[in-house]
C-alpha positions as CSV (number, residue, x, y, z in Angstrom):
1,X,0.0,0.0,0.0
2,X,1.4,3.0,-1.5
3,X,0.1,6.7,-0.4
4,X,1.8,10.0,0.8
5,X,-0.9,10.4,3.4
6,X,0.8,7.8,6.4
7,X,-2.4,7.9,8.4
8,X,-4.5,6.8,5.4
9,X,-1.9,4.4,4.4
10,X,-1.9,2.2,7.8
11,X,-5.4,2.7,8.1
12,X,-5.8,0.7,5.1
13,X,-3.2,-1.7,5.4
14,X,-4.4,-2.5,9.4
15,X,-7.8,-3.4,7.4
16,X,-6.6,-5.5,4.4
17,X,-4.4,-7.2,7.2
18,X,-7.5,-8.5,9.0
19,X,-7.9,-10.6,6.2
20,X,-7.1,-14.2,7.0
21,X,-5.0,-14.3,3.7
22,X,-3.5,-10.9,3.2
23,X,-0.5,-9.8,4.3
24,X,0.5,-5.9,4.0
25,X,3.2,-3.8,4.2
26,X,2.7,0.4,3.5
27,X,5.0,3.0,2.0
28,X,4.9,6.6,1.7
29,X,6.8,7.6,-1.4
30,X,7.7,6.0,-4.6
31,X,11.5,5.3,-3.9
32,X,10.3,3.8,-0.1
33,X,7.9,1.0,-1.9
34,X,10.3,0.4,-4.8
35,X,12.9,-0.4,-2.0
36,X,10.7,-2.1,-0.1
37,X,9.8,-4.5,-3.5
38,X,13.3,-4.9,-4.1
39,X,14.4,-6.0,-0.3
40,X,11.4,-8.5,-0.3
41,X,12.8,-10.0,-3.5
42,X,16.1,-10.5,-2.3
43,X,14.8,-12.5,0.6
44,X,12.8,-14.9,-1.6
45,X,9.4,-12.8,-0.5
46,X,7.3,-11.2,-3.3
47,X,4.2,-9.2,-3.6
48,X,1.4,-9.9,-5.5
49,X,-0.7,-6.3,-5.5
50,X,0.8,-2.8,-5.0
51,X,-1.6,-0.2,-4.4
52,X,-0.6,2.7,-5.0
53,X,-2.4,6.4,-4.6
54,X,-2.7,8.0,-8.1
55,X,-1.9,11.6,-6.7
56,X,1.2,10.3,-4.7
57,X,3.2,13.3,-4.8
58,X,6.6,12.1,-4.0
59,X,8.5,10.9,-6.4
60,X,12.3,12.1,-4.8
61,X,14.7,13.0,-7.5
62,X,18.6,11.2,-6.9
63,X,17.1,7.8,-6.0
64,X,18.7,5.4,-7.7
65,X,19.4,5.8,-11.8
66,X,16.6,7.0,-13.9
67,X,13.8,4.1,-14.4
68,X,12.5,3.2,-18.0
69,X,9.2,4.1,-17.6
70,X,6.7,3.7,-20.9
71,X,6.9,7.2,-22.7
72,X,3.0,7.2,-22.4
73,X,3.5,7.7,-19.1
74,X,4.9,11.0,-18.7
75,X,3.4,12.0,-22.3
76,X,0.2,11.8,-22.6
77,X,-0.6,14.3,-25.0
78,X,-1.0,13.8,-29.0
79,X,1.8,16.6,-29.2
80,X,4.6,15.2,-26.6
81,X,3.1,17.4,-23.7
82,X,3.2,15.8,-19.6
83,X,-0.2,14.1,-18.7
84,X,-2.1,16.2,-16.1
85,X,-1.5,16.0,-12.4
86,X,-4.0,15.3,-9.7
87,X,-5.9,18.6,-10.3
88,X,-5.4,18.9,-13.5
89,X,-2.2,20.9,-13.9
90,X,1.0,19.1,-15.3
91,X,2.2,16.4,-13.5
92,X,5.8,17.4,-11.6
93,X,8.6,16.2,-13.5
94,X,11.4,14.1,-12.8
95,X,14.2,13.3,-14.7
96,X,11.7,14.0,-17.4
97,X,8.9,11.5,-16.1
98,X,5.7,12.9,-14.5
99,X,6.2,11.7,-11.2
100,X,3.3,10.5,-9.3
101,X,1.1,7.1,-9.0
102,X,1.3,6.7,-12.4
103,X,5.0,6.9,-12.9
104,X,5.4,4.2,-9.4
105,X,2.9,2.3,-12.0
106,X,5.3,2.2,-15.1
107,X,8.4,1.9,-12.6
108,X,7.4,-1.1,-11.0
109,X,6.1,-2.8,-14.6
110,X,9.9,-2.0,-15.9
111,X,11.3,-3.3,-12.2
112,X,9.0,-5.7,-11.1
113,X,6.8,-7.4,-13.9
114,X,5.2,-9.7,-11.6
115,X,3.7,-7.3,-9.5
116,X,0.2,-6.4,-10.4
117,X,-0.8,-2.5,-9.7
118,X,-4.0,-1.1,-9.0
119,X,-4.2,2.8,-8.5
120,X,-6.7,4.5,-5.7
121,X,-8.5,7.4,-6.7
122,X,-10.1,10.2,-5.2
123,X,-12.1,11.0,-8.3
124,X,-12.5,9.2,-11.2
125,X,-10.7,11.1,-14.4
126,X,-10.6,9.1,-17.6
127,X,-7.8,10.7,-18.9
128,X,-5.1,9.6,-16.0
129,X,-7.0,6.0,-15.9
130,X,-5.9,5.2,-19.6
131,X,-3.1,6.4,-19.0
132,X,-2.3,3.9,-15.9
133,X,-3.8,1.3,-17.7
134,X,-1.1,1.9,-20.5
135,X,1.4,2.4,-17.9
136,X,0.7,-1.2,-16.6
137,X,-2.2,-0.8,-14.5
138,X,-5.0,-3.9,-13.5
139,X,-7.2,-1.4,-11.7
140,X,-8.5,2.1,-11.4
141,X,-10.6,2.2,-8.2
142,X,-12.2,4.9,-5.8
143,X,-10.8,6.1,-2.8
144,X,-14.3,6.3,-1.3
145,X,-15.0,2.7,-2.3
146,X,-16.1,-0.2,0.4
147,X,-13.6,-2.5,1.8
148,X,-15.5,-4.9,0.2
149,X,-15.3,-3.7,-3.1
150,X,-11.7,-3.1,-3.2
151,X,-11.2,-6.4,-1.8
152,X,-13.1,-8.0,-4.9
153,X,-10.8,-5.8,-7.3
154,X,-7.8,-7.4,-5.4
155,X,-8.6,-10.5,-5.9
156,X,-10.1,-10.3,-9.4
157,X,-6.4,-9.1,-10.3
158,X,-4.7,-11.6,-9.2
159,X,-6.6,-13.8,-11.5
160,X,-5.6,-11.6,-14.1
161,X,-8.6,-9.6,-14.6
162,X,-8.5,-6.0,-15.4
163,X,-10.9,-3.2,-12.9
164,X,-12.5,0.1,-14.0
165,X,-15.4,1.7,-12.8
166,X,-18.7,1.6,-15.4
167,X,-18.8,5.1,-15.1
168,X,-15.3,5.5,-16.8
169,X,-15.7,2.7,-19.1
170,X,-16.6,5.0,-21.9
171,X,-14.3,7.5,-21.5
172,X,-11.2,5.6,-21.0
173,X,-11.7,3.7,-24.1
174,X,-12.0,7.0,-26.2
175,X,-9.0,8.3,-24.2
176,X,-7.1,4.6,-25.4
177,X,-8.7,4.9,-29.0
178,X,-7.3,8.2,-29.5
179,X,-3.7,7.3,-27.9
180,X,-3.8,4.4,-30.7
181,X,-4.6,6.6,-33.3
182,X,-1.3,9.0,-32.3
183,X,0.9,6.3,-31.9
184,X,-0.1,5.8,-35.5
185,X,0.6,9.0,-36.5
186,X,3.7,8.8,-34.7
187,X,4.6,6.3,-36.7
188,X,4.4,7.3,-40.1
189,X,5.9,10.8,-39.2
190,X,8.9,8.9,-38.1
191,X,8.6,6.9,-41.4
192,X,9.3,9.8,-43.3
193,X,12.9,10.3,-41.9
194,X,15.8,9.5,-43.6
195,X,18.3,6.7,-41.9
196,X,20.7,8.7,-40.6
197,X,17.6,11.1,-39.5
198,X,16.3,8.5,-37.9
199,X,19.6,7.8,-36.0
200,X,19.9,11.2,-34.9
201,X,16.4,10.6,-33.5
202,X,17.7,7.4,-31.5
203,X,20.7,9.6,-30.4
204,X,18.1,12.0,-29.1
205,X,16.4,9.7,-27.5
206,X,19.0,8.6,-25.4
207,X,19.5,12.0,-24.6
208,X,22.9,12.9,-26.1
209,X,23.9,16.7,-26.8
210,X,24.6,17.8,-30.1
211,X,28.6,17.5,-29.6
212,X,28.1,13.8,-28.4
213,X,26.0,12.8,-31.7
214,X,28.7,14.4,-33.9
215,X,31.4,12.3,-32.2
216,X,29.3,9.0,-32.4
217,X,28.0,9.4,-36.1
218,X,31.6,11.1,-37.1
219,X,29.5,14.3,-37.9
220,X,30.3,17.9,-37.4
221,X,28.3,19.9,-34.9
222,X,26.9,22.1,-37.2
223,X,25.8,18.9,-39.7
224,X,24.3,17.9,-36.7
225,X,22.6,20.6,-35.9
226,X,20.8,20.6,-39.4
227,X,19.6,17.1,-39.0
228,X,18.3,17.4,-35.6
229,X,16.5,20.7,-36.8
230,X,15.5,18.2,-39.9
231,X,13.9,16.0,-37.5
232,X,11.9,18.5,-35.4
233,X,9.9,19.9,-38.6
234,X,9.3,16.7,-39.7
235,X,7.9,15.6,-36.9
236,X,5.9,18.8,-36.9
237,X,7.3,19.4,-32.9
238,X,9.4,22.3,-31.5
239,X,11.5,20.8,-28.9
240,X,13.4,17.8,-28.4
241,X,11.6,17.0,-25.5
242,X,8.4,16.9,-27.7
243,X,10.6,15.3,-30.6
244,X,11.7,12.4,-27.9
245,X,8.2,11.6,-27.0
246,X,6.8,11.2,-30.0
247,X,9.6,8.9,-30.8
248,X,8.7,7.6,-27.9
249,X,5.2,6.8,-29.0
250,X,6.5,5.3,-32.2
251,X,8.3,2.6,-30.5
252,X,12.1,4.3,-31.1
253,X,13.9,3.1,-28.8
254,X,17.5,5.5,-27.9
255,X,20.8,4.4,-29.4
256,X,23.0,1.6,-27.0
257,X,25.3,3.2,-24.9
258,X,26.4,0.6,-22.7
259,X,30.1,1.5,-21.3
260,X,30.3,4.6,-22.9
261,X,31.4,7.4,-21.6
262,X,28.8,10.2,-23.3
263,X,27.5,14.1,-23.4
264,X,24.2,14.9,-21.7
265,X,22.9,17.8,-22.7
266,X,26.5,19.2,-22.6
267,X,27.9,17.7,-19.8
268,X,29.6,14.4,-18.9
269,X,27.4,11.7,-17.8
């Protein structure tokens, strides 16, 4: 059990733990439950559920290396832009990933696949619900839900069966209908680069400066320069961070730099 509020939190953990066959532990941050996932592996333990809040707000930025987390996760939008937060604003970044419930939901799929998720809710918001369910998400549920109910979603995801409220049904399979159709679109934009375009992209991706692509590719700066401003208009974008995502999206994946020694965004990484 995953939530910022620590009252809350053991509240709801002392009541699942009544349960003759559940066993709980809580966490109040991101980092603190994907610690607490990785100890219980290393002593042969493993959890089946996390539950985690969808507007936890701690996310802490210097904990551990940056986690692959699903592009969709932080970018939600059709034009590379950060899904909403829990009111609505942008969701706070870190490392470039919105960091909330949803990214703890794509960090434990890319850390711990075994682990089933399902995200509490205070109000239901189709929007953010797609996008945990693309993050790697069983459930959506309500905060305000019976003990009862949230028990039955537990257990219906552990025999791999997937939870959303009626009332969001709708709306989360417009939001996933539209997210297809970009990824689409993403897709055929990336199509219309040229190979080494396309490598620049995956150099971008990875998020190497411009001197750091010139030195891989044996490229000048300024050659460099031109493709990468190549790739931006025809990907119709006007940032690399918008570039990146919709790569992203398209299922580019960034160039391997295992054992390299490379430049991030001009400085040594």
């Amino acid at each position: 059990m995953v939530d910022d509020h620590r009252i809350f939190a053991e509240s709801l953990a002392a009541a699942l733990a009544a349960e003759q066959d559940v066993d709980v532990a809580a966490a109040g941050s991101g980092p603190a439950a994907l610690r607490c996932l990785e100890r219980a592996a290393a002593e042969g333990r493993r959890f089946d559920i996390l539950l985690v809040d969808a507007d936890l707000g701690t996310a802490a930025e210097g904990v551990g290396p940056p986690l692959p987390v699903p592009a969709e996760v932080a970018y939600g939008g059709a034009n590379g832009t950060p899904h909403s937060g829990p009111h609505g604003g942008p969701a706070r970044v870190v490392n470039g990933r919105a960091a909330d419930g949803i990214w703890l939901v794509g960090a434990v799929r890319s850390t711990q696949p075994g682990v089933r998720t399902v995200v509490l809710a205070e109000r239901d918001d189709p929007r953010r619900a797609a996008v945990a369910l693309q993050a790697g998400a069983s459930g959506w549920v309500a905060k305000d839900c019976s003990l009862v109910r949230l028990l039955a979603v537990i257990r219906g995801v552990l025999r791999e069966e997937t939870h959303l409220p009626p009332a969001l049904l709708t709306g989360v399979l417009r939001e996933l209908t539209a997210a297809r159709k970009h990824r689409t679109e993403s897709e055929r934009l990336v199509e219309s680069l040229t190979p080494r375009e396309r490598e620049v992209l995956r150099c971008m991706v990875a998020g190497l400066g411009r001197k750091a692509v010139a030195e891989r590719l044996f490229l000048s700066p300024h050659t460099v320069r031109t493709h990468m401003q190549n790739v931006l208009g025809k990907l119709g974008v006007h940032s690399t961070l918008a570039a990146v995502a919709l790569a992203r999206r398209a299922g580019v994946g960034p160039v391997d730099l295992a054992g390299e020694i490379v430049e991030r965004g001009g400085q040594l990484a």
